[in-house]
Backbone as ProteinMPNN parsed JSONL, in Angstrom:
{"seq_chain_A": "XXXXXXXXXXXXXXXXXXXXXXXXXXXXXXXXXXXXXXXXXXXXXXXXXXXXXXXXXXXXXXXXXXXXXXXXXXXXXXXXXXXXXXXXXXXXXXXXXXXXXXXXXXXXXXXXXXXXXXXXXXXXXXXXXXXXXXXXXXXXXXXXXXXXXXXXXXXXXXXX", "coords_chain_A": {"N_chain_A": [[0.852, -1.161, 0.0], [0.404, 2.432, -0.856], [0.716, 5.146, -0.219], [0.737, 8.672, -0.809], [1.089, 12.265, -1.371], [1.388, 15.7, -2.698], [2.563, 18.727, -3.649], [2.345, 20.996, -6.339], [3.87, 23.76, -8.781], [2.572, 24.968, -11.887], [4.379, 25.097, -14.744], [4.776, 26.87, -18.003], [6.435, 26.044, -20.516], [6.997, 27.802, -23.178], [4.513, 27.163, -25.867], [3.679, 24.559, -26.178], [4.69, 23.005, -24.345], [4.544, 21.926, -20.781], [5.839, 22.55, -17.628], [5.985, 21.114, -14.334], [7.518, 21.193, -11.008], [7.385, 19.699, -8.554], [7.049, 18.546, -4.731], [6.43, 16.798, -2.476], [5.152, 14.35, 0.117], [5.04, 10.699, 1.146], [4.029, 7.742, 2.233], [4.668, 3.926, 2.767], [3.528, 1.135, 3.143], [4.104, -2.322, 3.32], [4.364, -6.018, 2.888], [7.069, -8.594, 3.22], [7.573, -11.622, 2.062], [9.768, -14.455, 3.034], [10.948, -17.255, 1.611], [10.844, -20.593, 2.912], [13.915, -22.595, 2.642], [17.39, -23.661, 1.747], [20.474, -23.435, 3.304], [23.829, -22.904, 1.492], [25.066, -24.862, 2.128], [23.289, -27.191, 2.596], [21.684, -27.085, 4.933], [18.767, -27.064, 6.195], [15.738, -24.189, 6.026], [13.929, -22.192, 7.615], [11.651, -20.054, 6.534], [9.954, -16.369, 6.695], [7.916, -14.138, 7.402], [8.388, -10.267, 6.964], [7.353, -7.37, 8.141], [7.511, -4.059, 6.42], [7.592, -0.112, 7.158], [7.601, 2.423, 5.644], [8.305, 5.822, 5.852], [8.305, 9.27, 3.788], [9.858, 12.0, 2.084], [9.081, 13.184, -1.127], [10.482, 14.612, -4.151], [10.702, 16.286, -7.34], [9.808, 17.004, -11.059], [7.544, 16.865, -12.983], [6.144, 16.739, -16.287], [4.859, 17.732, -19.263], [3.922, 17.387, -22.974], [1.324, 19.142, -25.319], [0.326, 19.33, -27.824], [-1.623, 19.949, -29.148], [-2.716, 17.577, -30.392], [-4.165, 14.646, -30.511], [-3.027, 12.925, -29.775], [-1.045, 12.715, -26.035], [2.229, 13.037, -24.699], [3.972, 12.41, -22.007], [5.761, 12.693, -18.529], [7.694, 11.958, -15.552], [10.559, 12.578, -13.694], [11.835, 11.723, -10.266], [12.92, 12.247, -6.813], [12.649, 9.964, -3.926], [13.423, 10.787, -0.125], [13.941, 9.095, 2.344], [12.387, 9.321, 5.246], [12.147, 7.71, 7.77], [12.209, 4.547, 9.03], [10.882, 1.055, 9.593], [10.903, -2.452, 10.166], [9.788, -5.036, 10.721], [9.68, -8.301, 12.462], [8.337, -11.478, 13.176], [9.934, -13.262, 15.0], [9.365, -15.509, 16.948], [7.308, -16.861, 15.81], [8.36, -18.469, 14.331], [9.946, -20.236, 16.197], [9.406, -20.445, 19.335], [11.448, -19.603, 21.004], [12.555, -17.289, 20.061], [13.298, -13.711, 19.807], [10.872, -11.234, 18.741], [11.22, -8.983, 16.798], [12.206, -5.647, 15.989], [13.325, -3.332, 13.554], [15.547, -0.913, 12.18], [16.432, 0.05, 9.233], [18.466, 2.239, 7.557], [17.169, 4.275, 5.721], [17.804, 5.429, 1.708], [18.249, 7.941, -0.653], [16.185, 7.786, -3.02], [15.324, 6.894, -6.711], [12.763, 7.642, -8.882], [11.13, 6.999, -12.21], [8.828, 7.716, -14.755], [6.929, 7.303, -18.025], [4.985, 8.022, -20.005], [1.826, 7.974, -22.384], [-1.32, 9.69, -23.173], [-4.615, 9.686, -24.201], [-7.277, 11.404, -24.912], [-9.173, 10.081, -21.983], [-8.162, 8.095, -21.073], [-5.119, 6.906, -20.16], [-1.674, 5.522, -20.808], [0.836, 4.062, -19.414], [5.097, 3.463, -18.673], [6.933, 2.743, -15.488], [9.457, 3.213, -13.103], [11.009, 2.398, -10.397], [13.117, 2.648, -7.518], [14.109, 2.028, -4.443], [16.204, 1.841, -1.634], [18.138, 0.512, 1.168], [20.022, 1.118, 3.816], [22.894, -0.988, 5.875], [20.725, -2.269, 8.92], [21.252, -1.194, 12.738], [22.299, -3.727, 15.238], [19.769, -5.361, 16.636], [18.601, -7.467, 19.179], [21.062, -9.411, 18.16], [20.224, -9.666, 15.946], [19.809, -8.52, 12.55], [19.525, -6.176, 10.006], [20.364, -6.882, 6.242], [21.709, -4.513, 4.281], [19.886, -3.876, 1.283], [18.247, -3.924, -1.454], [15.676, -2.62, -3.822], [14.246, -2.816, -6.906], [11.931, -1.621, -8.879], [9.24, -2.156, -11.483], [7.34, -1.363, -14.261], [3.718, -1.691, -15.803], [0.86, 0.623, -16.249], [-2.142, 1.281, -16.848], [-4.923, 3.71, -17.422], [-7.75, 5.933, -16.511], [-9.079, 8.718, -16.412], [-12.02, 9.639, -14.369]], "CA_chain_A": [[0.0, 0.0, 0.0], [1.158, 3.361, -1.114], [0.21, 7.006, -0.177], [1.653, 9.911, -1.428], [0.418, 14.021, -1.452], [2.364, 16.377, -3.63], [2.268, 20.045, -4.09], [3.524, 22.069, -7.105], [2.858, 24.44, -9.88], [2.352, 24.309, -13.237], [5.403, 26.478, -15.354], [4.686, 27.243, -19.206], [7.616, 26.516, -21.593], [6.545, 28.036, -24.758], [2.965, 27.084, -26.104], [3.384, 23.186, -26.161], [5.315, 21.999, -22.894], [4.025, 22.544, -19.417], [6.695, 21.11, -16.229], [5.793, 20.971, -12.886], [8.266, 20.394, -9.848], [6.96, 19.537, -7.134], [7.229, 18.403, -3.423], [5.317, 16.119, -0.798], [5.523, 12.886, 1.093], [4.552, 9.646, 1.149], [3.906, 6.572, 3.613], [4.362, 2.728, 2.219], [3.638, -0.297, 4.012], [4.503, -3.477, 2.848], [5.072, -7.236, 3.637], [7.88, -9.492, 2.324], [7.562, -13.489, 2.578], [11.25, -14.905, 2.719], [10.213, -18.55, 1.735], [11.724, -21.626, 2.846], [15.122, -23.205, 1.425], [18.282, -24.302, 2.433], [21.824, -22.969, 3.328], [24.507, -23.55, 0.382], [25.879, -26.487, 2.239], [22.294, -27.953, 2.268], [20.97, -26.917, 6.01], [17.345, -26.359, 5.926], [16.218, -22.762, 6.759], [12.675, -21.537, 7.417], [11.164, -18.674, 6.51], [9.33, -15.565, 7.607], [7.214, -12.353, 6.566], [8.591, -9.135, 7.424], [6.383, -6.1, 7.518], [8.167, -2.832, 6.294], [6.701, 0.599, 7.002], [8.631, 4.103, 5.068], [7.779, 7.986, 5.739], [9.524, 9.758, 3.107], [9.963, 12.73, 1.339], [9.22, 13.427, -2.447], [10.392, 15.462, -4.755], [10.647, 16.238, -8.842], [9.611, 17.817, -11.667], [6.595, 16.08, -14.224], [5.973, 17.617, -17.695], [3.928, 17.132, -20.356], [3.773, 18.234, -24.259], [0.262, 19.109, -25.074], [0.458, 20.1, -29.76], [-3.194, 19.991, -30.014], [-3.548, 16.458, -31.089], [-5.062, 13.744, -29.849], [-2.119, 11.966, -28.573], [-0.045, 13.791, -25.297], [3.358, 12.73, -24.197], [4.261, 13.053, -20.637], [6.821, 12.264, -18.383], [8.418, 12.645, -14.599], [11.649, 12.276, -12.611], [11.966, 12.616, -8.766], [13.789, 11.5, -5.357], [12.343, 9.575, -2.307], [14.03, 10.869, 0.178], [12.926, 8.516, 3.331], [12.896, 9.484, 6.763], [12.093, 6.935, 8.932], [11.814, 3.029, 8.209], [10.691, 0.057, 10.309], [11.1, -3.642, 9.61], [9.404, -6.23, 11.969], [9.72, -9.455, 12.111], [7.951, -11.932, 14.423], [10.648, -14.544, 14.546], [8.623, -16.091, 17.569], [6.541, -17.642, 15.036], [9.582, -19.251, 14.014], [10.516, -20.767, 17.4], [9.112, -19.567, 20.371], [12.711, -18.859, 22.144], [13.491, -16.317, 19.365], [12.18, -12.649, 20.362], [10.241, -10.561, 17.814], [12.189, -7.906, 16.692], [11.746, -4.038, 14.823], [14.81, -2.891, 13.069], [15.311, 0.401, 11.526], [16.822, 0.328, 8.122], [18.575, 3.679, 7.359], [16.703, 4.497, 4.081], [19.3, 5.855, 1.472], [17.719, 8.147, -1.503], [15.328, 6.593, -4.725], [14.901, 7.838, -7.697], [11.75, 7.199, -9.458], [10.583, 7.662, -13.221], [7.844, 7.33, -15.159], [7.093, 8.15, -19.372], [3.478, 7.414, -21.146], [0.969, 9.159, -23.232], [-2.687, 9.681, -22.688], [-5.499, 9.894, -25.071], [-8.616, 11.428, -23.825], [-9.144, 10.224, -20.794], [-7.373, 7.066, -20.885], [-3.454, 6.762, -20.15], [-0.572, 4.432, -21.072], [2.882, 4.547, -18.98], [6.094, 2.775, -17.926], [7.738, 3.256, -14.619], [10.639, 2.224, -12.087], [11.355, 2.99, -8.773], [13.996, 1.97, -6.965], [13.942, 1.678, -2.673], [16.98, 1.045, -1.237], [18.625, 0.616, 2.769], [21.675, 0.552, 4.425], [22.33, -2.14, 6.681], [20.443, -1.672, 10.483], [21.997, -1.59, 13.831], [21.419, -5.086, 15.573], [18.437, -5.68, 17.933], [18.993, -8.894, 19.94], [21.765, -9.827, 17.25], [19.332, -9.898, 14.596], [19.996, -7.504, 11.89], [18.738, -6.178, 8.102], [21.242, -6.498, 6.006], [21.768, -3.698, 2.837], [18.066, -4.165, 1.438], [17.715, -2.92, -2.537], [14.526, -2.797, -4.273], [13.949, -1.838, -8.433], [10.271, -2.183, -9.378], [9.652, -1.775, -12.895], [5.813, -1.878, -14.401], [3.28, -0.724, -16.481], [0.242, 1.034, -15.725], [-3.052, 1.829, -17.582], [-5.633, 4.554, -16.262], [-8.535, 6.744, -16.696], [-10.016, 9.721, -15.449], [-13.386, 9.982, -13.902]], "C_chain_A": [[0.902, 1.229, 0.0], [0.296, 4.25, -0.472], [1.092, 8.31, -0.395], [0.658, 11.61, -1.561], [1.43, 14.703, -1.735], [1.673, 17.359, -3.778], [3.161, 20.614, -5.308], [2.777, 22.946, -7.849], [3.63, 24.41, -10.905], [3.563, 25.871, -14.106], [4.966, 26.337, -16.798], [6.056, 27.198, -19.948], [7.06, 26.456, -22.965], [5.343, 27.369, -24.867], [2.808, 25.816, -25.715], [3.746, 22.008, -24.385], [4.829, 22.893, -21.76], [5.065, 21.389, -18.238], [6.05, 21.746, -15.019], [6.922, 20.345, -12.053], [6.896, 20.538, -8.746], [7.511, 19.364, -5.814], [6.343, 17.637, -2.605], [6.301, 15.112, -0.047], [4.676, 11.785, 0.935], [4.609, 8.145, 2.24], [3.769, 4.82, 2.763], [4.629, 1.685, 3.373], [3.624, -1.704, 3.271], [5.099, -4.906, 3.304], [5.823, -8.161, 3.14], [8.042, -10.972, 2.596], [8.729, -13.424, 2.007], [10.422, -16.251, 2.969], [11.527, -19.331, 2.35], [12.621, -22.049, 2.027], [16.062, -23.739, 2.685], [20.039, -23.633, 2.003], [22.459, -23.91, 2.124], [25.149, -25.176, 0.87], [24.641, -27.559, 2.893], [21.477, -28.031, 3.332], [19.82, -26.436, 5.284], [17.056, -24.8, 6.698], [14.81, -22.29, 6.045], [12.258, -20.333, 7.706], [10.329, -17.599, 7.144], [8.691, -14.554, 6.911], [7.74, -11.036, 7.56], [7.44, -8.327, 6.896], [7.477, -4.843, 7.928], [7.301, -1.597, 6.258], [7.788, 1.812, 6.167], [7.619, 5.322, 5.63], [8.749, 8.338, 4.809], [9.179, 10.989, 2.71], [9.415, 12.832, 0.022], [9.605, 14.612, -3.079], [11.128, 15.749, -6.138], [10.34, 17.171, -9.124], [8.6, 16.58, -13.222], [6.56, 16.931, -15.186], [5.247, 16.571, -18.884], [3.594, 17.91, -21.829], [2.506, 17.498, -24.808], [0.558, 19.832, -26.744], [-1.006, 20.45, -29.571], [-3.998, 18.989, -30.316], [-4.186, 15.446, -30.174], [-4.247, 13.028, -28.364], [-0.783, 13.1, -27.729], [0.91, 12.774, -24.957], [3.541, 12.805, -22.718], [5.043, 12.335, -19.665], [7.021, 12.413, -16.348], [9.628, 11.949, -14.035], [11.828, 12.846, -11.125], [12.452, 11.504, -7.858], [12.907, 11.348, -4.514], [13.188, 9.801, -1.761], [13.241, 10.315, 1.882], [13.094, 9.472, 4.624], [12.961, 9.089, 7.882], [11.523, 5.639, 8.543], [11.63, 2.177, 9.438], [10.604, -1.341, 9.251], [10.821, -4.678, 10.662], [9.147, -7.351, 11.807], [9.515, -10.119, 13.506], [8.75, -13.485, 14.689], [9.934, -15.638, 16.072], [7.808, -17.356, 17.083], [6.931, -18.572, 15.043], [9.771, -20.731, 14.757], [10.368, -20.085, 18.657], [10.325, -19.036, 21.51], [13.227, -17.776, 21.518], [12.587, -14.981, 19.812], [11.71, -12.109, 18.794], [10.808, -9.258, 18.384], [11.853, -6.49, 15.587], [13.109, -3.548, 14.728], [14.123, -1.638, 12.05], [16.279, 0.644, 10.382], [17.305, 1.756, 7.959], [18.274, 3.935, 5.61], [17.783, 5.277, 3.871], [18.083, 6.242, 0.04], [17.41, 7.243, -2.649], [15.119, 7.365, -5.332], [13.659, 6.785, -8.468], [11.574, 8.024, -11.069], [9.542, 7.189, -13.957], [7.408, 8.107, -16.654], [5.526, 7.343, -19.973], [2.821, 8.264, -21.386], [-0.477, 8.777, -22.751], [-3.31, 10.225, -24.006], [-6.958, 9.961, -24.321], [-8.564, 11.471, -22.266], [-8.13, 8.975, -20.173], [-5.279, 7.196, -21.156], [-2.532, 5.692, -19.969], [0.632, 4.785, -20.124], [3.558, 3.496, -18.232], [6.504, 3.56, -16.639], [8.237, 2.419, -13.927], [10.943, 3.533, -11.038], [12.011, 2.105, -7.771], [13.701, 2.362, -5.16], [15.592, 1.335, -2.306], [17.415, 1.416, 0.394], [19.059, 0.259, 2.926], [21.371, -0.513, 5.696], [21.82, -1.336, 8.381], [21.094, -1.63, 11.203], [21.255, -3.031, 14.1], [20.531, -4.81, 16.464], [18.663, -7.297, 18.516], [19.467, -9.975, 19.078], [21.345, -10.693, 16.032], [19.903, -8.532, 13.597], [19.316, -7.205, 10.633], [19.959, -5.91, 7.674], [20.665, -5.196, 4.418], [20.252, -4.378, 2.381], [18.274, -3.378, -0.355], [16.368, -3.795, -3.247], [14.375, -2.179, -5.821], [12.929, -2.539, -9.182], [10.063, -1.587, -11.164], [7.801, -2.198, -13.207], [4.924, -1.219, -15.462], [2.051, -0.541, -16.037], [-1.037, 1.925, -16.401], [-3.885, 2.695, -16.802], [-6.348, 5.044, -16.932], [-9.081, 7.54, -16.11], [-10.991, 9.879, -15.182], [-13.725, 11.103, -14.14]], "O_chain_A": [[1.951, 1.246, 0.643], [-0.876, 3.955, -0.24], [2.187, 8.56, 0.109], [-0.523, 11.642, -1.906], [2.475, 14.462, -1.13], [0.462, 17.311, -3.994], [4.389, 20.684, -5.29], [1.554, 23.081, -7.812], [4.802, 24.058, -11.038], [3.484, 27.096, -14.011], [4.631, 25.154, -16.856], [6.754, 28.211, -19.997], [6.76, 25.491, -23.667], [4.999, 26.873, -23.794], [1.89, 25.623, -24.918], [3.334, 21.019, -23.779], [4.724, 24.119, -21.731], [5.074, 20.17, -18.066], [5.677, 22.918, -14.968], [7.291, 19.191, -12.268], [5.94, 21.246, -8.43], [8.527, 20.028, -5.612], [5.415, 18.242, -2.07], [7.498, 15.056, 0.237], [3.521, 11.994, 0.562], [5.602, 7.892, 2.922], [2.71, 4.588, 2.18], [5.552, 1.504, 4.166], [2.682, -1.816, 2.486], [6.13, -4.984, 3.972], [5.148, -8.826, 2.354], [8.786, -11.322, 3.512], [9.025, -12.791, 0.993], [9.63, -16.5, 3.878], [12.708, -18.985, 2.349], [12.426, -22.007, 0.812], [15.828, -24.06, 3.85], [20.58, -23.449, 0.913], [22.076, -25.022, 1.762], [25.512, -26.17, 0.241], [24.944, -28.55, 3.557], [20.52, -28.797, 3.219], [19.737, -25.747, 4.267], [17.749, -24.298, 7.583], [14.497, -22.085, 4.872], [12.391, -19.674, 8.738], [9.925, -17.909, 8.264], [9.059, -14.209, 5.788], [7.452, -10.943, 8.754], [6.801, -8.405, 5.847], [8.048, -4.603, 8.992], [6.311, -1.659, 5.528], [8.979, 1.672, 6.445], [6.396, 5.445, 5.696], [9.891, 7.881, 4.867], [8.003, 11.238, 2.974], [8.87, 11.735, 0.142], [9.14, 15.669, -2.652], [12.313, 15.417, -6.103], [10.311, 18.173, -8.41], [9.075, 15.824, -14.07], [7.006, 18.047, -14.919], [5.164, 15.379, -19.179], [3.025, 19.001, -21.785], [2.289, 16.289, -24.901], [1.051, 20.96, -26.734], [-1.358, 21.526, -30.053], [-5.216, 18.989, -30.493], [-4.674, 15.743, -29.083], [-4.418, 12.777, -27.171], [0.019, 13.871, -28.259], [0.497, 11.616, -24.9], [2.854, 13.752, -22.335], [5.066, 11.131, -19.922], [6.188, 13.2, -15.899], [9.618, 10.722, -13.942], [11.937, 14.033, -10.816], [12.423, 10.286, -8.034], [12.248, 12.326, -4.163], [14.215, 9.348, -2.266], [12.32, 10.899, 2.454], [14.016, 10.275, 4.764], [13.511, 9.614, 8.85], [10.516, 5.561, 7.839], [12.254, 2.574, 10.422], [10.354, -1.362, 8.046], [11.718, -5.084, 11.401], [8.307, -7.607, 10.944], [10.036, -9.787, 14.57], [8.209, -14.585, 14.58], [10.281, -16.807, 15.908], [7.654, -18.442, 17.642], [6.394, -19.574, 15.514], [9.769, -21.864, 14.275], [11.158, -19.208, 19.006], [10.175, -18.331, 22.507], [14.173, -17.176, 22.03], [11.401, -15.092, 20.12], [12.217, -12.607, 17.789], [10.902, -8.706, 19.48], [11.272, -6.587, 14.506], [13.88, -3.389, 15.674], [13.042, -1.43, 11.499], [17.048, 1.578, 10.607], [16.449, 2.588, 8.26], [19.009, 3.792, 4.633], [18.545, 5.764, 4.706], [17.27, 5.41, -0.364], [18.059, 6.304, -3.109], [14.76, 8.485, -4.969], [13.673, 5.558, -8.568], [11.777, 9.227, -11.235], [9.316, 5.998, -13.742], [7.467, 9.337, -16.669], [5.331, 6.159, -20.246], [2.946, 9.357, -20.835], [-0.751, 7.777, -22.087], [-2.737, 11.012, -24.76], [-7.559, 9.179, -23.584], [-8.158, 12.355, -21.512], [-7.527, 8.968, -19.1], [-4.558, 7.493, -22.109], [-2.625, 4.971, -18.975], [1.262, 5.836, -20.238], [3.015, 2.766, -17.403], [6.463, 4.79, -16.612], [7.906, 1.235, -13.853], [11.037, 4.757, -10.956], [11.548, 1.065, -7.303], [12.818, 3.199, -4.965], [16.073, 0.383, -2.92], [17.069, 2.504, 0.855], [19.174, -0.925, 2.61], [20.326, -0.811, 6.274], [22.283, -0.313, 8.886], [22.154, -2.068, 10.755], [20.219, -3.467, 13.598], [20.694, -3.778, 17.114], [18.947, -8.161, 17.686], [18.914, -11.069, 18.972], [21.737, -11.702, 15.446], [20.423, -7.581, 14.181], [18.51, -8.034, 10.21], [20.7, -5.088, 8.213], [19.593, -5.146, 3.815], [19.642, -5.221, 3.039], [18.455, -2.161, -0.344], [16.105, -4.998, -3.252], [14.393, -0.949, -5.884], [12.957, -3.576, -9.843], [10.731, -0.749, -11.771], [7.152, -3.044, -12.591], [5.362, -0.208, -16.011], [1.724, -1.462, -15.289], [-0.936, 3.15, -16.473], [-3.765, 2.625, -15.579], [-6.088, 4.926, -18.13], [-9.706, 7.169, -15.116], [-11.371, 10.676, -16.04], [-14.84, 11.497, -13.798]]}, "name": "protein", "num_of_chains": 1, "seq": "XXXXXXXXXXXXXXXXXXXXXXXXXXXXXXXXXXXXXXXXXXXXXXXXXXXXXXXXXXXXXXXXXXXXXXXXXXXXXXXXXXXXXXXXXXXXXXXXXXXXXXXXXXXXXXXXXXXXXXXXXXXXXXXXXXXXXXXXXXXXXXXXXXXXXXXXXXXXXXXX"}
């Protein structure tokens, strides 16, 4: 689950292009199943779901070239810049002698982009967005290690 709120305004370059920077923040929560497997030298090794929460930052600049015709272009680039991360894991589940633990990832800037056209009301576009975090301090010599994330997708839409 995402949330995001962004402020900007709208700049005029010449008749056809319009950019916008902006600015907000955003809040993602998310849960990651690490499945079952087995260490390289063939130990078994069961898994767990972490739940990750972010606060972050945003901020860019979108644009869009608007001729006249049917079909618009449009575009943006911008930085997550986090500010506070959690990562909990109930290793209890696991084995009831292990404690359940919250680690704090030091988020480390993302860049996000995104390029598709719109017709009408309906819109086409690619985008990627990368996540990434340095490793945590330990909590009862549990740790997160380095953590990267690069989502990649596409994304149809329409306006009400």
């Amino acid at each position: 689950m995402r949330v995001e709120a962004d402020k900007g305004f709208y700049k005029r370059l010449g008749n056809d292009i319009l950019i916008e920077p902006y600015f907000g923040g955003g809040y993602r929560w998310w849960l990651r199943k690490i499945n079952d497997g087995q260490t390289t030298a063939g130990t078994p090794v069961v898994g767990y779901t972490e739940l990750w929460q972010t606060l972050y930052l945003r901020t860019g600049v979108r644009g869009e070239i608007n001729r006249g015709n049917s079909i618009k272009p449009f575009g943006s680039l911008g930085l997550n810049i986090p500010v506070f991360t959690t990562n909990s894991v109930h290793l209890s589940q696991i084995d009831s002698t292990l404690p359940d633990v919250t680690l704090n990832p030091r988020g480390q800037l993302s860049f996000n982009a995104e390029a598709g056209i719109a017709k009408g009301r309906l819109q086409l576009l690619l985008f990627y967005e990368q996540m990434r975090y340095a490793k945590s301090a330990e909590v009862s010599r549990v740790f997160q290690p380095e953590s990267k994330a690069d989502i990649f997708g596409i994304r149809v839409g329409a306006e009400l």
